[in-house]
NUVOTOR-344280 format. One record per residue: residue in one letter; x, y, z of N, C-alpha, C, O in turn. Coordinates in pm, whole numbers, padded with zeros to 5 digits, always signed. Layout:
<nodes>
AXYZXYZXYZXYZ
...
</nodes>
This chain:
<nodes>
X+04315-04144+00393+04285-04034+00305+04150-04059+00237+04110-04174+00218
X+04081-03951+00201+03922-04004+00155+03948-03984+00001+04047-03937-00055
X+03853-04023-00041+03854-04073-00195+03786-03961-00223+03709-03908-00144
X+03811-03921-00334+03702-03833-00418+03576-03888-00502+03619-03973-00579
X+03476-03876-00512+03356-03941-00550+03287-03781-00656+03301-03660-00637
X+03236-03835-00732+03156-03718-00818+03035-03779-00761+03002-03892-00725
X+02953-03607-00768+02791-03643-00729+02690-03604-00836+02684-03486-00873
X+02610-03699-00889+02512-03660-00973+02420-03596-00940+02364-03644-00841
X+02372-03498-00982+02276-03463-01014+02166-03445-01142+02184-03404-01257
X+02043-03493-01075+01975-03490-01239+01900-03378-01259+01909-03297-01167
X+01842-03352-01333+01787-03197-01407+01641-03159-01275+01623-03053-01215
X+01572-03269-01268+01460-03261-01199+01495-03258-01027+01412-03214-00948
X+01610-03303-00989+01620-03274-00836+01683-03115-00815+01651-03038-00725
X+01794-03086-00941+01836-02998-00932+01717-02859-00955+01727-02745-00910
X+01654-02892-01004+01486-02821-00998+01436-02836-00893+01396-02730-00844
X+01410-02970-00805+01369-02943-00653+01480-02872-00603+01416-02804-00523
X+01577-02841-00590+01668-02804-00515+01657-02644-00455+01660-02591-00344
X+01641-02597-00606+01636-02463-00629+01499-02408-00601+01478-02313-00526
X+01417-02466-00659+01247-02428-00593+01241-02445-00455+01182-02356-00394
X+01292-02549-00384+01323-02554-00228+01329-02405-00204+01257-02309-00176
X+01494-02447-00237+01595-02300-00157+01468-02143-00199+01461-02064-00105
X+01397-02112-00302+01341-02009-00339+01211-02011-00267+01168-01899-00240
X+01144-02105-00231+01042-02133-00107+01086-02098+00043+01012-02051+00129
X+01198-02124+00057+01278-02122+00233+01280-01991+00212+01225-01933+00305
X+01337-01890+00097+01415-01786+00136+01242-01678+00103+01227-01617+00209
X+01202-01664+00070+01084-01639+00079+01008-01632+00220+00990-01537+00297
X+00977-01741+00224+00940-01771+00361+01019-01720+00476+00947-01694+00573
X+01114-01704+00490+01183-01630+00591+01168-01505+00552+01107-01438+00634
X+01205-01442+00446+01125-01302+00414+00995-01238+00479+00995-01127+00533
X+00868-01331+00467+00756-01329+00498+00755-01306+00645+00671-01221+00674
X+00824-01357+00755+00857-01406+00860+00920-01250+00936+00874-01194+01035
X+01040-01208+00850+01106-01091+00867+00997-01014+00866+00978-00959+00975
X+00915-00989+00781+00813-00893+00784+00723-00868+00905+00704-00763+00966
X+00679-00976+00921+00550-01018+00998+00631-00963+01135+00566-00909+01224
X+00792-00981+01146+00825-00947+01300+00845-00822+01317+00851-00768+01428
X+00859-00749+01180+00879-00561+01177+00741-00557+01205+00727-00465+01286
X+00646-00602+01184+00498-00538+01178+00476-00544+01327+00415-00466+01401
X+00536-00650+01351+00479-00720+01542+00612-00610+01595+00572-00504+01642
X+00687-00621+01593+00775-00520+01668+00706-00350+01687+00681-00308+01800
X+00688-00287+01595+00605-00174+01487+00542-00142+01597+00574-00055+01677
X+00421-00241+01602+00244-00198+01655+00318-00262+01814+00261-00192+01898
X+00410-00355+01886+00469-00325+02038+00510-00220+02046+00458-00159+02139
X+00603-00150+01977+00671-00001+02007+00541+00082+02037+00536+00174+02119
X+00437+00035+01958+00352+00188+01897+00268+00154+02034+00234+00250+02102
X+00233+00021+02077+00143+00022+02246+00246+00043+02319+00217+00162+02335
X+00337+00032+02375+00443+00099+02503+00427+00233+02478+00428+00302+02580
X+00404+00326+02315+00461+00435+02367+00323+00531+02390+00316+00652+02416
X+00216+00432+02369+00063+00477+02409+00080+00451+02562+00052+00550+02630
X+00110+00370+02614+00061+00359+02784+00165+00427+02844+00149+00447+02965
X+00298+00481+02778+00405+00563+02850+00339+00672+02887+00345+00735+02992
X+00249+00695+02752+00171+00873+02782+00086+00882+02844+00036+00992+02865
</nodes>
């Protein structure tokens, strides 16, 4: 059976933690965008050379 252990955390990692996670999720935001824009302007050349 496993033991239970408490985990510390101190004020300043728990500050990296969260500035991390708010940098990642951002950044994948940025990412999401950039692939609507690139998807966007492919749709918009296929439906130029269709015509």
């Amino acid at each position: 059976m496993l033991k239970e252990r408490a985990i510390v955390i101190t004020l300043d990692a728990l500050d990296a933690i969260i500035t991390d996670y708010h940098w990642m999720v951002n950044a994948i935001n940025e990412m999401r965008a950039e692939m609507v824009v690139g998807a966007k302007t492919a749709q918009d050349s296929y439906s130029w050379l269709k015509n």
